[in-house]
Backbone as XML, in Angstrom:
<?xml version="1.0"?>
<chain id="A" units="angstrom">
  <residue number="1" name="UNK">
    <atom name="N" x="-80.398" y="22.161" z="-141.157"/>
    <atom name="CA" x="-80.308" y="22.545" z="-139.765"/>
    <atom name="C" x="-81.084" y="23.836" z="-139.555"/>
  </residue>
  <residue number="2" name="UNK">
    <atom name="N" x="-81.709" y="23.928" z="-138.524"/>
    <atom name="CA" x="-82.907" y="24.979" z="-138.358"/>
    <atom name="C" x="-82.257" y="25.639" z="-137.365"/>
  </residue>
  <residue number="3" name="UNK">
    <atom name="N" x="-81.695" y="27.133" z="-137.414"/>
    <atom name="CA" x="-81.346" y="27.447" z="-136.233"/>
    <atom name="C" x="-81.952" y="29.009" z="-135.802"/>
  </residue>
  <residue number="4" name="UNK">
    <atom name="N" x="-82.668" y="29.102" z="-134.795"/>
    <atom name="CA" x="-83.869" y="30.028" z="-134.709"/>
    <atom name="C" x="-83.344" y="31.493" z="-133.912"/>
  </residue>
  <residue number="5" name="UNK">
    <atom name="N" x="-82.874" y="32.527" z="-133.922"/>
    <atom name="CA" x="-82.187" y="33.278" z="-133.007"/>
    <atom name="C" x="-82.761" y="33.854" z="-132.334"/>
  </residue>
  <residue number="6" name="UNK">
    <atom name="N" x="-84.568" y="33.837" z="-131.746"/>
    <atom name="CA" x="-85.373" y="34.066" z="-130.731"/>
    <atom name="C" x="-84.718" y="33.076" z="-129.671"/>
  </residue>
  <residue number="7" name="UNK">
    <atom name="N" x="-84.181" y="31.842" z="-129.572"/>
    <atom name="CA" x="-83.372" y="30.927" z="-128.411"/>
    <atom name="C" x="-82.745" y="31.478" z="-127.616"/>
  </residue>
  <residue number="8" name="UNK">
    <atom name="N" x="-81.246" y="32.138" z="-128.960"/>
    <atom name="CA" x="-80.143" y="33.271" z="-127.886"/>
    <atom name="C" x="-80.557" y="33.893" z="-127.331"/>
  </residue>
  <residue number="9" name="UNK">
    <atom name="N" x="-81.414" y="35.066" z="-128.035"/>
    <atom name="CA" x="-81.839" y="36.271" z="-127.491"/>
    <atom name="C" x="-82.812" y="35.860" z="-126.090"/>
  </residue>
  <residue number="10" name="UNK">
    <atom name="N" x="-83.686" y="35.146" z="-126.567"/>
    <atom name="CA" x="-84.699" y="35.200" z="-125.357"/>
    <atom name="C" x="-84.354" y="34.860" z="-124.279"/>
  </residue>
  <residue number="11" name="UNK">
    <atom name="N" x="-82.766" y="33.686" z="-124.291"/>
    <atom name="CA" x="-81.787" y="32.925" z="-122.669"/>
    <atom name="C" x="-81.365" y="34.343" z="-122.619"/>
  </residue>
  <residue number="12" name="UNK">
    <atom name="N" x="-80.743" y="34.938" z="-123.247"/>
    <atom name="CA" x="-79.940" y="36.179" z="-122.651"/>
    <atom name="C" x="-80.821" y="37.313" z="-122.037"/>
  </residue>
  <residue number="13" name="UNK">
    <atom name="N" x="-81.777" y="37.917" z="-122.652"/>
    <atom name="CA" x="-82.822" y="38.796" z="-121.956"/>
    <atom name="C" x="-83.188" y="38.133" z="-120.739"/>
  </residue>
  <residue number="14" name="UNK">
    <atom name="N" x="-83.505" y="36.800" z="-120.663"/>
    <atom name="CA" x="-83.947" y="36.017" z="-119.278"/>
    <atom name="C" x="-83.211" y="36.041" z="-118.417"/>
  </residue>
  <residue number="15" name="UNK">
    <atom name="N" x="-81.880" y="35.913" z="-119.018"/>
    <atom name="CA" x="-80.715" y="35.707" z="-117.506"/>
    <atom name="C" x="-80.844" y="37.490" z="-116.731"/>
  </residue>
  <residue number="16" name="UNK">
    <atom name="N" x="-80.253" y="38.089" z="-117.750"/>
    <atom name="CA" x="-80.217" y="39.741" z="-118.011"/>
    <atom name="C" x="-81.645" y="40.330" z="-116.945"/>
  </residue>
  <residue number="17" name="UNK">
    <atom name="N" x="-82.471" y="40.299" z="-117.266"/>
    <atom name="CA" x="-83.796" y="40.284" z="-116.783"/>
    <atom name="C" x="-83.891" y="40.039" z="-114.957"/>
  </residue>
  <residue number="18" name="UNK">
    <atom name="N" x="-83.142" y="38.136" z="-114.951"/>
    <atom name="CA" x="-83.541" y="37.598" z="-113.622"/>
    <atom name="C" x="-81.861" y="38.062" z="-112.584"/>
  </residue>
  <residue number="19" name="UNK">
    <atom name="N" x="-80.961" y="38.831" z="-113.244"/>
    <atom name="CA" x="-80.310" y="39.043" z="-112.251"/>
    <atom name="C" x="-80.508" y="40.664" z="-112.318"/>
  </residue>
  <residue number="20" name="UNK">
    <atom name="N" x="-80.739" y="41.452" z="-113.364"/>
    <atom name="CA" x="-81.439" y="42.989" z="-112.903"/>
    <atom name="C" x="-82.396" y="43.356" z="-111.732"/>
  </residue>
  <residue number="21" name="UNK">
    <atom name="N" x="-83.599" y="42.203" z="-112.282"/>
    <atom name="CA" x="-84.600" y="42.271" z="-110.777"/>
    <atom name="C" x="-84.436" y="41.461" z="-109.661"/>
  </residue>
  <residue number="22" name="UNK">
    <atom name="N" x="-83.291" y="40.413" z="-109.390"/>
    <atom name="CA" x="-82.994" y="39.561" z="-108.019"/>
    <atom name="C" x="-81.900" y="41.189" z="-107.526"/>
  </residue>
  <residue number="23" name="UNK">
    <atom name="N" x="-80.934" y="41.999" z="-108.373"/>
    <atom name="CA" x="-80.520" y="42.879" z="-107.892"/>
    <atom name="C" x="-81.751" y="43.987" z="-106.897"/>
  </residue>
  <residue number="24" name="UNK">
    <atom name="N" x="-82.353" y="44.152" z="-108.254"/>
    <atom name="CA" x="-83.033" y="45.089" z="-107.774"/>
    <atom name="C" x="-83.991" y="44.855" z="-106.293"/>
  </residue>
  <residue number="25" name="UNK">
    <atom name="N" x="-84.482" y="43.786" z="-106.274"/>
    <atom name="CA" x="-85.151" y="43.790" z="-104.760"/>
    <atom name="C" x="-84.356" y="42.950" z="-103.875"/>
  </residue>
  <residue number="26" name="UNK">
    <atom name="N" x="-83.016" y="42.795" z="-103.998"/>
    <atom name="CA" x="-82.394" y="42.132" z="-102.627"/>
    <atom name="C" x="-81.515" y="43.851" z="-101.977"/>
  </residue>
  <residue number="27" name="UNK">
    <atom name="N" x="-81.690" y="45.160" z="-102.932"/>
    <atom name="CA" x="-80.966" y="46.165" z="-102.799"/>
    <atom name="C" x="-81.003" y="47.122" z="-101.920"/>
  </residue>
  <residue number="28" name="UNK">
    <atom name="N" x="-80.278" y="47.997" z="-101.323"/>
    <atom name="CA" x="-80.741" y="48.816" z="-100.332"/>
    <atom name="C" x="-81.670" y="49.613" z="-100.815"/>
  </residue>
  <residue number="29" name="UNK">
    <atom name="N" x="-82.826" y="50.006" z="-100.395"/>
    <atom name="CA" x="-83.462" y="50.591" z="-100.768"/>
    <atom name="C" x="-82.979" y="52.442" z="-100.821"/>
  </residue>
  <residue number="30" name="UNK">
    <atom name="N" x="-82.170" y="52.764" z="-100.234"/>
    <atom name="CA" x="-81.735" y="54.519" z="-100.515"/>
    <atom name="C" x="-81.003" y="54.466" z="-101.262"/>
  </residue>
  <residue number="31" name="UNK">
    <atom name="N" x="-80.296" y="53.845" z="-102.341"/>
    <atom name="CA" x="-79.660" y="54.070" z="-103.318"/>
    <atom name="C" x="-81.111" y="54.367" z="-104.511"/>
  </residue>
  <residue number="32" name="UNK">
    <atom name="N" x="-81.832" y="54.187" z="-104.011"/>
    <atom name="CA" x="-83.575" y="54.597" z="-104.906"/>
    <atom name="C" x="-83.454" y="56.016" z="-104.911"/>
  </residue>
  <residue number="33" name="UNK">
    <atom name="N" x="-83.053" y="57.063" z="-104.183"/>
    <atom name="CA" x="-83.444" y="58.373" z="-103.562"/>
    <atom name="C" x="-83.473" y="59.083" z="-104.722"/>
  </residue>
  <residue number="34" name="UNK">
    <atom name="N" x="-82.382" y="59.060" z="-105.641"/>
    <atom name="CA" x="-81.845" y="60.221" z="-106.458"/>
    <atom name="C" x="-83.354" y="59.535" z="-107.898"/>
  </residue>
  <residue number="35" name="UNK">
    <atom name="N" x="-83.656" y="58.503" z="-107.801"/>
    <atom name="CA" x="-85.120" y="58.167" z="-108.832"/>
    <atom name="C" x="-86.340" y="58.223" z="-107.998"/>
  </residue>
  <residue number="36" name="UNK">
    <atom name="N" x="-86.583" y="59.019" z="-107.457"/>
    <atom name="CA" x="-87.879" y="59.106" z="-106.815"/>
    <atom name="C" x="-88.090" y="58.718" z="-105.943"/>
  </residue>
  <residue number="37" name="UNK">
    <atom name="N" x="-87.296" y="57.367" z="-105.449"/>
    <atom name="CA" x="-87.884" y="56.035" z="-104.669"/>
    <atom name="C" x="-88.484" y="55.331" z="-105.648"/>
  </residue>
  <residue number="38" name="UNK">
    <atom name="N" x="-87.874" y="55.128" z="-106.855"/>
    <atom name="CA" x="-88.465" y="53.968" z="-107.813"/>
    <atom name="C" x="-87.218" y="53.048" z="-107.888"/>
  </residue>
  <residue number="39" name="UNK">
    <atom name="N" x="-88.028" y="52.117" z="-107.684"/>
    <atom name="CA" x="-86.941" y="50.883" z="-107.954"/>
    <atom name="C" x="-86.630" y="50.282" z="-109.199"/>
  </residue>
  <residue number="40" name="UNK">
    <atom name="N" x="-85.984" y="50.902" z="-110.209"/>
    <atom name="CA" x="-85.687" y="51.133" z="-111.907"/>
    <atom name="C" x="-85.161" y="50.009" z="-111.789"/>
  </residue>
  <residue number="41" name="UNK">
    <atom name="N" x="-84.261" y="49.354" z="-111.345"/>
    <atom name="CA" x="-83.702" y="48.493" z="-111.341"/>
    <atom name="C" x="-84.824" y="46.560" z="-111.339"/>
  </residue>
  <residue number="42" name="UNK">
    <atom name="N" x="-85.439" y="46.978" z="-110.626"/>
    <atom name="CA" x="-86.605" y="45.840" z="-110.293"/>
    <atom name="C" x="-87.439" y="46.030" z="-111.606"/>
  </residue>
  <residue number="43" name="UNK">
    <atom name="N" x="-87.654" y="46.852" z="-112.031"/>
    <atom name="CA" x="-88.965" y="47.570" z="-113.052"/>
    <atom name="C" x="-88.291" y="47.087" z="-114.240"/>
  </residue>
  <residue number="44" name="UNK">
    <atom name="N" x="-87.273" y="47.465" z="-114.672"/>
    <atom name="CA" x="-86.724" y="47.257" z="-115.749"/>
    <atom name="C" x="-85.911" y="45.721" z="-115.983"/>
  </residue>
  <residue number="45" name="UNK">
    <atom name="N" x="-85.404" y="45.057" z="-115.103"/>
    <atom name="CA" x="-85.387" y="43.713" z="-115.075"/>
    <atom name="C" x="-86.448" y="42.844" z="-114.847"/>
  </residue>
  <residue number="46" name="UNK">
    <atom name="N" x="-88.261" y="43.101" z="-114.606"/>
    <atom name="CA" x="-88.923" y="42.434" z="-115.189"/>
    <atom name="C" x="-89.565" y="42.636" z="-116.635"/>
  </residue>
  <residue number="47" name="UNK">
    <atom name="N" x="-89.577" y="43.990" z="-117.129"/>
    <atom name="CA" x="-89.342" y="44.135" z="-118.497"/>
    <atom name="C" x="-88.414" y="43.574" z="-119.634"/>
  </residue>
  <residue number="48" name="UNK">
    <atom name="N" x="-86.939" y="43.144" z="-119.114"/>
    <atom name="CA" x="-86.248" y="42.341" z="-119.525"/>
    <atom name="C" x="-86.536" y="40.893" z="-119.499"/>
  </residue>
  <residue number="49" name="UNK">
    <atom name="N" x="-87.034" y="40.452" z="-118.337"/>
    <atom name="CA" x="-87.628" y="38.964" z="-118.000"/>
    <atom name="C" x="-88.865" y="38.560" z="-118.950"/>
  </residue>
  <residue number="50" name="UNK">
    <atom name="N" x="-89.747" y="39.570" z="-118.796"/>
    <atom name="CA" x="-90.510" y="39.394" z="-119.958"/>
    <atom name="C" x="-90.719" y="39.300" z="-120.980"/>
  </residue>
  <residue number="51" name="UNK">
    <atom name="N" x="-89.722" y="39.738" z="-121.774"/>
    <atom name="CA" x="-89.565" y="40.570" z="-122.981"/>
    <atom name="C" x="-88.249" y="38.856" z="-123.283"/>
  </residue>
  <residue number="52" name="UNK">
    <atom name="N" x="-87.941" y="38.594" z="-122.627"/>
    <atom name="CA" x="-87.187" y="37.428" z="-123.199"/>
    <atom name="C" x="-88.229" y="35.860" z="-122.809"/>
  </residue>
  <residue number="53" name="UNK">
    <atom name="N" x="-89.287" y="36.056" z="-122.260"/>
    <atom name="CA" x="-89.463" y="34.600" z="-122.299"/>
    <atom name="C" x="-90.802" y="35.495" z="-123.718"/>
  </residue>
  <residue number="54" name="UNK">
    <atom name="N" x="-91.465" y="36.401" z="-123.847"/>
    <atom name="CA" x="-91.665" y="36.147" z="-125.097"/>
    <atom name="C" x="-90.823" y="35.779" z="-126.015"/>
  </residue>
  <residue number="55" name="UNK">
    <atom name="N" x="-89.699" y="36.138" z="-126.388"/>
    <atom name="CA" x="-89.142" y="35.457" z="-127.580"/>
    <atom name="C" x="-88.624" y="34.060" z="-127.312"/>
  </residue>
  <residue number="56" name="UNK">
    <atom name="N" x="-89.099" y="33.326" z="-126.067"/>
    <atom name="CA" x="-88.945" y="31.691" z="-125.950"/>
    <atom name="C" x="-90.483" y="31.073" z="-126.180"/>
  </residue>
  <residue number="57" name="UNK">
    <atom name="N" x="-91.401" y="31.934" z="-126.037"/>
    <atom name="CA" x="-92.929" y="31.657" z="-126.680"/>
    <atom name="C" x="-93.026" y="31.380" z="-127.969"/>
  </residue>
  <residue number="58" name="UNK">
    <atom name="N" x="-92.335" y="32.586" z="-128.559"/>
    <atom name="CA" x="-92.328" y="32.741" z="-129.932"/>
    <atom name="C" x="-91.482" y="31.374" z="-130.719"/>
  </residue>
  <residue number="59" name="UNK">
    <atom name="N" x="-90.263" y="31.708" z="-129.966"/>
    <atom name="CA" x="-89.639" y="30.426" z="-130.735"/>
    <atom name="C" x="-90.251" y="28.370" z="-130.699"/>
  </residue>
  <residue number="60" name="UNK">
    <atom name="N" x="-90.743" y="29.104" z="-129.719"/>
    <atom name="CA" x="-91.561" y="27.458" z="-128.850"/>
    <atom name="C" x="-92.711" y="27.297" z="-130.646"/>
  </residue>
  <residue number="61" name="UNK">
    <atom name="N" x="-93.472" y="28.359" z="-130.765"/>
    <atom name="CA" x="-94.725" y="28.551" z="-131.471"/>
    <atom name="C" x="-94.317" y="28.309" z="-132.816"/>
  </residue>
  <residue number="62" name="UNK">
    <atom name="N" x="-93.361" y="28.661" z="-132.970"/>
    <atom name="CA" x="-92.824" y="28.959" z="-134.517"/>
    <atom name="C" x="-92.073" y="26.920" z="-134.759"/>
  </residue>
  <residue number="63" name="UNK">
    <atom name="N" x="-91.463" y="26.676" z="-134.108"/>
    <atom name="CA" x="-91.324" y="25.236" z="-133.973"/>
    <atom name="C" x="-91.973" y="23.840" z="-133.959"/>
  </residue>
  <residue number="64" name="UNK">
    <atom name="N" x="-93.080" y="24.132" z="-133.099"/>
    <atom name="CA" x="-94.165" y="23.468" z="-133.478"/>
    <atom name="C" x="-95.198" y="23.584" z="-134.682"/>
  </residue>
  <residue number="65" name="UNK">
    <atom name="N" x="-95.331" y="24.429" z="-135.317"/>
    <atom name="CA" x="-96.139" y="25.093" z="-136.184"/>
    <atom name="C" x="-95.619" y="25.022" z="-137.628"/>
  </residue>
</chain>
């Protein structure tokens, strides 16, 4: 049985990821004030989004291969 733990990780960073940044831009925007007016929240849940469908690339690559 082959069991690859880029799968877990990469569903969980993805979910993690797509409800950080659906938070982050459905949000009021003045809760931004005290970060600049950066929306950390949006920024850092597509860093999470990303950062988990690479490790569903990876695991995709490593499977076929």
């Amino acid at each position: 049985m082959f069991l690859d733990i880029r799968i877990p990780i990469g569903l969980l960073f993805l979910t993690i990821g797509l409800l950080l940044a659906g938070y982050g831009l459905f949000s009021d925007p003045a809760i931004y004030n005290q970060s600049l007016g950066i929306n950390v929240n949006f920024y850092w849940g597509g860093v999470l989004l990303a950062f988990g469908v690479v490790m569903l690339i990876l695991a995709r690559i490593s499977r076929s291969g």
